[in-house]
C-alpha positions in Angstrom: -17.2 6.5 -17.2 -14.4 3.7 -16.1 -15.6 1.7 -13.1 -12.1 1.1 -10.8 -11.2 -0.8 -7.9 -9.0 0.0 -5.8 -7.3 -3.1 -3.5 -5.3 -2.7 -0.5 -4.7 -5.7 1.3 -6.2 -3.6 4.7 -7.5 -0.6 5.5 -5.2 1.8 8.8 -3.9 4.9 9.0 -0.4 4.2 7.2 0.9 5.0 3.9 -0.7 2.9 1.3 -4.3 3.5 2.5 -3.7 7.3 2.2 -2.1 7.1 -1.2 -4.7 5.1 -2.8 -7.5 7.0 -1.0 -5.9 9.9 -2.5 -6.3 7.7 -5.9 -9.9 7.3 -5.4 -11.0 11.3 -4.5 -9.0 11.9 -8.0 -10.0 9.3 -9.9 -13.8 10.4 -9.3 -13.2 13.9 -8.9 -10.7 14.6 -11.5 -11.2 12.1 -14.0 -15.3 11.5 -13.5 -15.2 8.0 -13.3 -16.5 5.4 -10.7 -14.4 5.0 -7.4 -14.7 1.9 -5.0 -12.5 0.0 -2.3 -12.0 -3.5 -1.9 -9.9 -5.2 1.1 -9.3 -8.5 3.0 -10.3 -7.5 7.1 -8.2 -10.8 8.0 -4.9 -9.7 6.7 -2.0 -8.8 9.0 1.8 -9.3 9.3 2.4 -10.0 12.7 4.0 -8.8 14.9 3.4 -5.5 13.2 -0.3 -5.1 14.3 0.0 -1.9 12.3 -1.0 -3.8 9.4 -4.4 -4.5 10.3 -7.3 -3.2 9.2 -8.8 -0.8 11.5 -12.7 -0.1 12.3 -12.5 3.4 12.4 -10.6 4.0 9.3 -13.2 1.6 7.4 -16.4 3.0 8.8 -14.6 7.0 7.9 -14.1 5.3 3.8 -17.5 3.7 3.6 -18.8 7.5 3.7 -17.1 8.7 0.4 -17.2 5.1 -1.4 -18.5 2.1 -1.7 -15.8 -0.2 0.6 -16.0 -4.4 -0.2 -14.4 -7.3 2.0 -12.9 -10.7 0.6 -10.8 -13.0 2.3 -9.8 -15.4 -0.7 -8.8 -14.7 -4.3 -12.1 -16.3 -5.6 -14.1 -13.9 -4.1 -11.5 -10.9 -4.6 -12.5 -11.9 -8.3 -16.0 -12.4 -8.3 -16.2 -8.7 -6.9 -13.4 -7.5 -9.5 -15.4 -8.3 -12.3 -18.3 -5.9 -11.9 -15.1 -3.3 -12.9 -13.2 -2.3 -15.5 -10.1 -2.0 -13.5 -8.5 -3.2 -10.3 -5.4 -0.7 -9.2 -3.3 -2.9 -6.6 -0.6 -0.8 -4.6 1.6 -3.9 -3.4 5.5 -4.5 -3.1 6.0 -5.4 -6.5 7.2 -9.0 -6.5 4.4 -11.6 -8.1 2.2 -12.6 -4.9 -1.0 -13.5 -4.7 -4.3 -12.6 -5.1 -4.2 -12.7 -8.7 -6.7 -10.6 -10.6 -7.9 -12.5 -13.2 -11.7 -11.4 -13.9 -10.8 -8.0 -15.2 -7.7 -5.4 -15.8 -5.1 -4.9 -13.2 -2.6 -2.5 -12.4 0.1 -3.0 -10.3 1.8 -0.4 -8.6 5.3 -1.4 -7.0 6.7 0.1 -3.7 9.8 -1.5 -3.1 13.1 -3.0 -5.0 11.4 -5.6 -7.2 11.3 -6.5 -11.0 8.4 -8.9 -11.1 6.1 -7.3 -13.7 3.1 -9.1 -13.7 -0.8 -8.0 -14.2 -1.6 -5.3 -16.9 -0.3 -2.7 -16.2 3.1 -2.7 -14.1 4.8 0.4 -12.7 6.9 2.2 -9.9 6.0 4.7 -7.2 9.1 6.8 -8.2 11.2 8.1 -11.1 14.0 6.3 -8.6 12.7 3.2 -8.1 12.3 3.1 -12.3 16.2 4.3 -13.2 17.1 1.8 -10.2 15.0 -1.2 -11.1 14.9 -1.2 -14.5 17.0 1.0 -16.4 13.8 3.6 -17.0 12.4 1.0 -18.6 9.3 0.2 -16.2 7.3 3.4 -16.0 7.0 5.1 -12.8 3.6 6.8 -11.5 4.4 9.5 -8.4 2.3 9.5 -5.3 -0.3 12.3 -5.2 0.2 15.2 -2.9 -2.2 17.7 -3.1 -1.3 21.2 -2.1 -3.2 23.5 -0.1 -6.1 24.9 -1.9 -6.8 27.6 0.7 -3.6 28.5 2.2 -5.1 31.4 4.9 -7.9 28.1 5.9 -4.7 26.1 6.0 -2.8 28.3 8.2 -5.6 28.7 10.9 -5.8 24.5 11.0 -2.4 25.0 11.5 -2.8 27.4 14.5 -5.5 25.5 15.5 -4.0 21.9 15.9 -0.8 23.8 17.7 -3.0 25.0 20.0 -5.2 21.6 20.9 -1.7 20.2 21.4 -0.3 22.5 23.8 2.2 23.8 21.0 3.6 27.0 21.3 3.2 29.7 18.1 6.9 29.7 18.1 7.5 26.3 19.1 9.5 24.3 16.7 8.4 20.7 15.6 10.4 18.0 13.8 8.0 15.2 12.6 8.5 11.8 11.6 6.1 9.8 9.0 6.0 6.0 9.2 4.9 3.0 11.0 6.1 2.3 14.8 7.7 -0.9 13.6 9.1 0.7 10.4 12.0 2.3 11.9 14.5 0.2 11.4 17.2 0.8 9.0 20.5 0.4 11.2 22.7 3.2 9.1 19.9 5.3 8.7 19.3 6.0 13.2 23.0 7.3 13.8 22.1 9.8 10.7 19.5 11.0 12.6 20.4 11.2 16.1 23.1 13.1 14.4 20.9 16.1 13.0 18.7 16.3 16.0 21.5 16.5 17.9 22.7 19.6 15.5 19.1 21.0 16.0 19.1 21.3 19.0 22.8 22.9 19.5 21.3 25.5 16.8 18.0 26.0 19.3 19.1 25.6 22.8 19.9 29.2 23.4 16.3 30.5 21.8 12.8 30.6 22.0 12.0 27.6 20.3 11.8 24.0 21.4 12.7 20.9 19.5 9.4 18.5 19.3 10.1 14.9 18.2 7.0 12.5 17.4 7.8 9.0 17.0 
């Protein structure tokens, strides 16, 4: 049984904590081997306060795994080397901390060609062809399907219904950070299809739900 760490630089509710908790669950539950979390509580890019690690969300982890702080690369070292393996999901361009006690992996996000640590790949198939030719190997975010889809579709009803949702209502979500929206050609793009929604919706039942 392989002993992994798994580093995010903090611990909230956006999209790299969920993809390498989703990591962990698999990693022990899939694969049988050892599961753990390691973070620095200081880190934060301001002003996106986003960033920061949040109480809640490392009180909910330290039920399922065993979760350990650092604030410098020394000590992010003296805690890797109790493992066999430290799986970093970070932009991709060489940055520090450096692990240099034990294995790493390094899992690139973004539009960089750095490859540094022992093992160096992309999020997407994409990012691969785009970045380097399909050279770099690419390793796809988990998304786990619904195991129970009736158990599923009651949630479903349920959370509508907390909400103040209507059975029939229709709902348009968005994923990402508050600061994250950003892209100036991508916002015209979709003011355009909402606006097409709701020209399609306005003269039915149903009632366009935007969260932001």
């Amino acid at each position: 049984m392989a002993k992994v760490l798994f580093h995010s630089l903090s611990l909230n509710f956006r999209g790299v904590t969920n993809s390498i908790v989703d990591y962990c669950i698999h990693n022990r539950d899939v694969l049988g081997n050892e599961s753990a979390i390691v973070y620095n509580p200081k880190f934060k890019i301001e002003p996106d306060l986003e960033t920061s690690s949040k109480k809640s969300v490392v009180a909910y982890l330290k039920r399922f795994f065993p979760v350990y702080e650092y604030e410098t690369e020394d000590e992010l070292n003296r805690i890797s080397e109790k493992f066999d393996l430290v799986y970093s999901q970070v932009s991709g361009n060489k940055t520090p901390p450096y692990i240099t006690s034990t294995k790493s992996a390094i899992h690139a996000v973004f539009q960089y060609k750095e490859p540094y640590g022992d093992r160096y790949a992309y999020i997407s198939k994409w990012l691969s062809d785009h970045m380097s030719n399909g050279e770099i190997p690419y390793v796809p975010l988990i998304v786990d399907m619904p195991r129970n889809p009736e158990k599923e579709a009651q949630m479903r009803a349920e959370m509508r219904k907390n909400l103040g949702i209507g059975k029939n209502d229709f709902v348009v979500g968005r994923i990402g950070g508050y600061m994250t929206f950003d892209i100036p050609f991508v916002l015209p793009r979709h003011i355009m299809t909402l606006s097409l929604y709701l020209q399609i919706l306005k003269n039915s039942q149903y009632i366009l739900i935007l969260f932001m």
